[in-house]
C-alpha positions, 0 to 999 in steps of 0.5 A: 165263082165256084171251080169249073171241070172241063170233062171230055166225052165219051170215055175220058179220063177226066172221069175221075176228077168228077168222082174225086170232086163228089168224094170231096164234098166241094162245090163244083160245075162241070162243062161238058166237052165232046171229043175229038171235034170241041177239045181240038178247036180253037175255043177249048184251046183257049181253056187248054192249049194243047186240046186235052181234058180234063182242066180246072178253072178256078174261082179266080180264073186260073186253069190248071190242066192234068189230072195229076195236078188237078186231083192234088189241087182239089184235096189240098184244102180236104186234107183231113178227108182222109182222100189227099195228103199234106206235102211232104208227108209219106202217104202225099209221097206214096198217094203221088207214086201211084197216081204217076203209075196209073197215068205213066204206064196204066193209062198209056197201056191203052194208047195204041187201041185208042189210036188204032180207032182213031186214026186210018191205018192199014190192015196190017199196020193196025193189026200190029198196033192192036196186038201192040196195045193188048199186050201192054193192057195185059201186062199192065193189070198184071203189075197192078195186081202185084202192086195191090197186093191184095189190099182193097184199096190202092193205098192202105186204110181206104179210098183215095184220089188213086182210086177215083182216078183208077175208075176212069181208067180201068173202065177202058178194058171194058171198051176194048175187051181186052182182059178177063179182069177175073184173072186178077181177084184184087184188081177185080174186087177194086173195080166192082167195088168201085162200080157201086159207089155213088159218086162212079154212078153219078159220073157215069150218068153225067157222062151218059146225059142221064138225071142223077142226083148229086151225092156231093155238091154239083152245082149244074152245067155251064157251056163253053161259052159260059166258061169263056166268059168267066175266063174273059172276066178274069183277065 
């Protein structure tokens, strides 16, 4: 059985998992689950118990949750791509750092807008909350052009898993309207750059229930029922 990634929609991070797994050339399928009402019900909590996306369900069964973990999982046997390293080496130590800033602090910056659309607040309460989260979004593109430096990758010599996953992130500011991304030029340049690569316009036609061809090797959808029973037979 070919690897399954659960994606959450709209706007879920797992956006960069569908990029990474086109990037890698590995045979995938994909099982679409909307957000909140699916990823919090009782059927996807079988798939991951605390009702977040993405996960991975492997060929053998096994689920391995967090994009962290999952962006890893499926490099480690492309390490010769050039996209993921071998543990242990400087550039797997340097790949992991930036990865643990884009969900530590980049992603987290946007927590605060996302919970202020999701949740009933009061005016007051959700004003604060809003001028909250602009600010850690402001600051966080801020440290994310120091980190850049300039370069037109996150790491040196070329795309890599912190790029894919950078794409489903940064795309959030978008949604928000919350900075001028002009005001940074190489953080700026990342994203536009990324906007035109295939494999960012297949997830995003993926996500938008568009056709799109593959430039990987997407092998379809299964629902989650489908997933369930993979899951079932594994046991």
């Amino acid at each position: 059985m070919s690897p399954i990634l659960f994606y959450g929609v709209p706007e879920g991070c797992s956006f960069g998992s569908i990029v990474a797994l086109e990037w890698l050339g590995k045979p995938y399928r994909l099982c679409r689950v909307e957000m909140p009402k699916v990823v919090s019900g009782d059927d996807y909590k079988r798939i991951n118990a605390i009702g977040e996306t993405p996960s991975l369900m492997l060929g053998d069964g096994r689920v391995i949750n967090e994009s962290m973990a999952i962006l890893n999982c499926i490099a480690s046997d492309h390490i010769g791509k050039g996209l993921g390293f071998a543990q242990g080496s400087a550039e797997f130590d340097r790949l992991n750092q930036m990865l643990a800033y884009l969900n530590t602090s980049f992603f987290n910056a946007f927590s605060p807008l996302w919970y202020s659309i999701e949740h009933e607040l009061e005016p007051e309460a959700k004003k604060a909350l809003v001028a909250y989260g602009v600010a850690k979004v402001e600051k966080v593109h801020s440290e994310l052009e120091q980190l850049l430096d300039g370069r037109m990758w996150l790491l040196d010599k070329g795309p890599s898993l912190a790029d894919a996953y950078f794409a489903g992130i940064a795309r959030w500011n978008d949604f928000h309207n919350v900075v001028d991304r002009k005001q940074f030029p190489a953080l700026n340049s990342l994203y536009e750059r990324l906007q035109e690569n295939p494999a960012v316009r297949f997830a995003l036609a993926i996500e938008h229930e568009q056709q799109v061809e593959s430039s990987g090797r997407f092998l379809g959808h299964v629902s989650l029922d489908e997933a369930l029973g993979y899951l079932k037979q594994a046991a």
